[in-house]
VOGU-3710 file (C-alpha; in Angstrom, 3 decimals, decimal comma):
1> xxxxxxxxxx> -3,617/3,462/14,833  -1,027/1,699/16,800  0,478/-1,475/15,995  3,155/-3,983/18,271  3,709/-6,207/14,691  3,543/-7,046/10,981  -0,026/-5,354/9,815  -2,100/-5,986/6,650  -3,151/-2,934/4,347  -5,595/-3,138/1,932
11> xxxxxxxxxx> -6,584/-0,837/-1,440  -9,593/-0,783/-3,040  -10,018/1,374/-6,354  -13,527/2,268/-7,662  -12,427/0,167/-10,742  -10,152/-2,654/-11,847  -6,706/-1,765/-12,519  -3,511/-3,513/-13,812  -0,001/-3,458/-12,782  0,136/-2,470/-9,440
21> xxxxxxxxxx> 3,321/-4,155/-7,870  5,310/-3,955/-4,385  7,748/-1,513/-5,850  4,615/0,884/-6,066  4,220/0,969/-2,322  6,584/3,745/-0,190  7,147/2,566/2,819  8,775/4,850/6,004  10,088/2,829/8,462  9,688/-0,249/7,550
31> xxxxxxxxxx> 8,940/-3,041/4,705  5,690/-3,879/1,920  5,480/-7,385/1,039  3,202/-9,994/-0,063  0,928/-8,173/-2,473  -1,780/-9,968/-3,344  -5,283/-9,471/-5,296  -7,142/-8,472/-8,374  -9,028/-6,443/-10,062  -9,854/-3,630/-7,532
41> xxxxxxxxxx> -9,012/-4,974/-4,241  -5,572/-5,635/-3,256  -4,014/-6,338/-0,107  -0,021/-6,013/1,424  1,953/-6,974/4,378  4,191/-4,005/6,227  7,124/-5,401/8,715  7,481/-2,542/10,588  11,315/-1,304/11,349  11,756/0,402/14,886
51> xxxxxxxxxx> 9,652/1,681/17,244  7,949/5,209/16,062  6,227/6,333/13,581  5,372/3,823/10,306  4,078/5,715/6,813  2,678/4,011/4,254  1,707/5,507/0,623  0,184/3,991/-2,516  2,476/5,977/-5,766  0,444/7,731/-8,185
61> xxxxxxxxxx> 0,709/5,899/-11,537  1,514/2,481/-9,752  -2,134/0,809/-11,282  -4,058/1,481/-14,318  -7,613/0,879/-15,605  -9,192/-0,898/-18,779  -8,471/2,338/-20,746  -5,319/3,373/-19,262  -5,836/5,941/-17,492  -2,973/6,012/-14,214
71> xxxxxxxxxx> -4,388/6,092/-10,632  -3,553/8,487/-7,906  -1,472/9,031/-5,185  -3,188/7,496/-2,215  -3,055/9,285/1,304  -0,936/8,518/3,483  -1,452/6,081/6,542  0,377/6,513/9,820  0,659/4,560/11,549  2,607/4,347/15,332
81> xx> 4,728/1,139/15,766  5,450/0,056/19,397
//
């Protein structure tokens, strides 16, 4: 996927969680902000940095259902930044 801007990611979990917050997001080159959402679909803003190569990864342990159990580490996106 190649982007020239600011891009929207979105997560979906199969249930709905609690807690998840921008400091759960890793961002390579470049910046997560304006999480918004509930209960299992969320959505962020990335601000890319320079030109290259963008990665963008969801923490394992960032959300957490009705009975507490911690989700998992998402996969990574790449994503190439013109």
């Amino acid at each position: 996927m190649n982007v020239s801007g600011d891009f929207t990611v979105g997560a979906s979990f199969s249930e709905n969680v609690n807690g998840l917050g921008l400091d759960d997001i890793v961002v390579t080159n470049g910046i997560a902000s304006a999480l918004s959402g509930s209960g299992s679909n969320y959505s962020f803003s990335i601000a890319p940095g320079t030109a290259g190569g963008v990665i963008v990864q969801l923490l394992a342990s960032a959300a957490f259902d009705a009975a507490g159990n911690p989700n998992n580490a998402s996969d990574q996106l790449n994503v190439a930044f013109d």
